[in-house]
Every structure is written in structure tokens, then in C-alpha cells.
C-alpha positions in Angstrom: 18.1 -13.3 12.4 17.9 -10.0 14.4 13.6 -8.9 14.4 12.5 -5.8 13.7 10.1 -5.1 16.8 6.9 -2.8 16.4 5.5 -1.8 20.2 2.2 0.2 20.8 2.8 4.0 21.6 2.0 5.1 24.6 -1.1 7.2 24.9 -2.3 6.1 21.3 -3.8 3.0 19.7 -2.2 3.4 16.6 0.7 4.7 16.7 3.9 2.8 17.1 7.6 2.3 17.8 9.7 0.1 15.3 13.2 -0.6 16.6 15.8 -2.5 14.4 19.2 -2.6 16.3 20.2 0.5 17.1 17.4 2.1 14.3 14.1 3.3 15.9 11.1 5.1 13.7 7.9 6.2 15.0 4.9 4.2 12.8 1.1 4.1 12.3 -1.0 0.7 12.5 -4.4 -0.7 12.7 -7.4 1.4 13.4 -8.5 -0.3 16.7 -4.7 -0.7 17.9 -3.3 -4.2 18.3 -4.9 -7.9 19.0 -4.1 -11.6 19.5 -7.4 -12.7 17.4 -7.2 -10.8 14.0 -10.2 -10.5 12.3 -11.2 -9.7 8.2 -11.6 -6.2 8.3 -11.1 -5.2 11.7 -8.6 -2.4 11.4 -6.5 -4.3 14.1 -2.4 -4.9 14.0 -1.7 -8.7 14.6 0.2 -9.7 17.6 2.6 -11.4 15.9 6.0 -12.2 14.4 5.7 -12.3 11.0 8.2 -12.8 8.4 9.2 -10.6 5.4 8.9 -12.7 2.0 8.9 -10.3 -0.7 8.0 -6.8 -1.8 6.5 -4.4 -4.4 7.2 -1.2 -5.6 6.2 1.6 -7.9 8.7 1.9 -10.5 7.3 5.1 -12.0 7.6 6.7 -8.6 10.5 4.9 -6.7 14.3 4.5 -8.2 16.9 2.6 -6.5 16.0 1.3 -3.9 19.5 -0.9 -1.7 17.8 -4.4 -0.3 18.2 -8.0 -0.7 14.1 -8.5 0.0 12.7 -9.4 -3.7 11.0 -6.2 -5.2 8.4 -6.6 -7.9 7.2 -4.3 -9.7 3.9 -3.2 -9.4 1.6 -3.1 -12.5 -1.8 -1.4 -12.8 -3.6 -5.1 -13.0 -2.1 -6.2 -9.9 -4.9 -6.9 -7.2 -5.2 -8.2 -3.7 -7.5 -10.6 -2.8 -9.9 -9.9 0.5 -12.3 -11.8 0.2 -11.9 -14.7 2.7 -14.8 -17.1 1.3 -12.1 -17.0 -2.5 -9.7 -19.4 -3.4 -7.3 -16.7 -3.7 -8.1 -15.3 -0.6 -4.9 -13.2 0.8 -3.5 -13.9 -2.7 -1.9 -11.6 -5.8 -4.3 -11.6 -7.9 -4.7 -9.9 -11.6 -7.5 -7.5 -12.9 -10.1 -7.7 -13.9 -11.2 -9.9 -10.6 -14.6 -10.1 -9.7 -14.0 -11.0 -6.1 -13.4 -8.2 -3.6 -9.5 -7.0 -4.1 -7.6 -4.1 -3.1 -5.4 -2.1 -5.7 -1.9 -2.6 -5.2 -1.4 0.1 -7.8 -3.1 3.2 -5.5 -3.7 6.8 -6.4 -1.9 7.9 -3.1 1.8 6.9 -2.2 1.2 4.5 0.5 2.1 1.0 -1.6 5.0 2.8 -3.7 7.1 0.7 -1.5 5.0 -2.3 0.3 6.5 -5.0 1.8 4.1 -8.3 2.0 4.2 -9.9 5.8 3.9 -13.7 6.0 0.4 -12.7 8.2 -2.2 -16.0 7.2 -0.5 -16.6 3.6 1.5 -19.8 4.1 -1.4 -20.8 6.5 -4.6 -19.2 5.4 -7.2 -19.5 7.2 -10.8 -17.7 6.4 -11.6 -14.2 8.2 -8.1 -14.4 10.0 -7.2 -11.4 8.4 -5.5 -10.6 4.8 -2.9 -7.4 2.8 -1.2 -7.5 6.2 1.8 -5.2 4.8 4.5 -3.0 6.0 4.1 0.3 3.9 4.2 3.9 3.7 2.4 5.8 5.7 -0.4 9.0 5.4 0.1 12.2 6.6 -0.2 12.7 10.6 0.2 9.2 11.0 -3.0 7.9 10.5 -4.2 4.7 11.3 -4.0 1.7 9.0 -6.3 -0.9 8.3 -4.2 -3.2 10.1 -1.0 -2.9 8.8 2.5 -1.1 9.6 3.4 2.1 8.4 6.8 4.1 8.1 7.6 7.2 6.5 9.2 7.2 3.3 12.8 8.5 4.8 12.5 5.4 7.3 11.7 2.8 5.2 14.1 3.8 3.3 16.8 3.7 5.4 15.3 0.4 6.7 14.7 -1.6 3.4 19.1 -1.9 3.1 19.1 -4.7 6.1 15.8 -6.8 5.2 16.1 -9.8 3.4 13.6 -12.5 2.9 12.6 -14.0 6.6 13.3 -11.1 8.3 11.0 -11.4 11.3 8.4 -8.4 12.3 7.4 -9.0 15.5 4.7 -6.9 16.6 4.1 -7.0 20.6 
């Protein structure tokens, strides 16, 4: 299965190339650029190939959307466990939680389409790191917290060739 390939931009830490075939986007990820030892929380990119194993989206914002990747709908009690000492560490979790968990459902647009990586969820491991997702990204291409990030118009256009597996490889 052809990857989709996410290099560092030149001249910026995070900001990004993506290139799928002939398809190339400019993208936003982590904070502090890109590493080989991902942390919990340190606003690094792994350096990684990660697989694509399902997605979420905002129904109230987002129709139609063309992909074989498995889109779930996202509901206001849907949570995301970071808290790597949890059982449900790097997990989908429901509210109310009272571990640390990020809102899947934001205010902003960034998770109206969110695609979950395979990044330390079939083998977690503590503080290696969790919500490692390819999303949409904020104005001026800000950093992320670690993920990748696409404008809407690209991820569009992307989303009709991913399918679950698809690798991301981040180099």
C-alpha cells in the first residue's frame, strides 16, 4: 500500500510536506518539530510510519465526505484519554472521565474531520506519547501538539484514497 509521506519544511520546525502520489499539501505538526523518542506532552511529531485505522467526524459540521477509512461520528461525550499512568491511556473514552482527556468534540474546527494514527495504540506504552492524529489545521499553520495537520480543502481531497492501514510515514 502506497504511504502517504510527511517531510519537515525547510526553514521551519513545524511545518511540513505531505505527498501522496502525485498529491502534495503543505501541513503543520508538533510544536518542537519532529523526534525518534516521542514523549507525553512534548509537542513533538513522531518519526514514524504509522497506520490509518479509523476516523471521526463532526456530523453537524461535515456532509459527505468520499472514503473507505471508517468515520464515526463524533458525540459531545466522546473523550481522549492522556493520561499515561490510566488504563485507558491513548484510549476513546466517554464523559464524564475523571482522568485527564482531551475533547474530541472541540469548539474550533480542527477535529471536524480527525483521523486516529496507530501511534502507541496497538502497543501502548506509558509517556510514549498519545491523540497522535491527522487533522485540520489552525490558521497560519500553527504548530500542533504533535500531530499532522491539513487544510480542510486537502484533506478533503485526500480522505477519497485512504482506507484502513494506509501507512503515514513521517521522516
Amino acid at each position: 500500500m502506497r504511504p502517504i509521506v510527511v517531510r519537515r519544511a525547510v526553514g521551519a520546525k513545524h511545518r511540513a510536506i505531505l505527498h501522496y502520489g502525485e498529491f502534495r499539501a503543505e501541513a503543520a505538526i508538533g510544536r518542537n518539530g519532529t523526534t525518534a523518542f516521542k514523549g507525553e506532552g512534548d509537542g513533538a511529531t513522531p518519526i514514524a510510519t504509522m497506520k490509518l485505522l479509523y476516523g471521526f467526524v463532526r456530523g453537524d459540521r461535515m456532509r459527505s465526505l468520499p472514503t473507505a477509512l471508517p468515520l464515526r461520528r463524533t458525540r459531545s461525550d466522546m473523550l481522549w484519554c492522556d493520561q499515561s499512568g490510566h488504563p485507558a491511556y491513548n484510549r476513546l473514552v466517554k464523559s464524564p472521565f475523571k482522568a485527564s482527556a482531551e475533547d474530541m468534540m472541540r469548539k474550533d474546527d480542527l477535529y471536524d474531520i480527525c483521523l486516529v494514527l496507530d501511534w502507541n495504540i496497538t502497543s501502548r506504552r506509558r509517556e510514549r506519547g498519545s491523540a497522535i492524529f491527522l487533522h485540520l489545521i489552525r490558521p497560519g499553520y500553527e504548530p500542533t501538539a504533535g500531530c499532522v495537520a491539513l487544510e480542510l480543502s486537502d484533506l478533503r481531497r485526500l480522505l477519497r484514497y485512504l482506507r484502513v492501514g494506509t501507512p503515514l510515514k513521517v521522516i
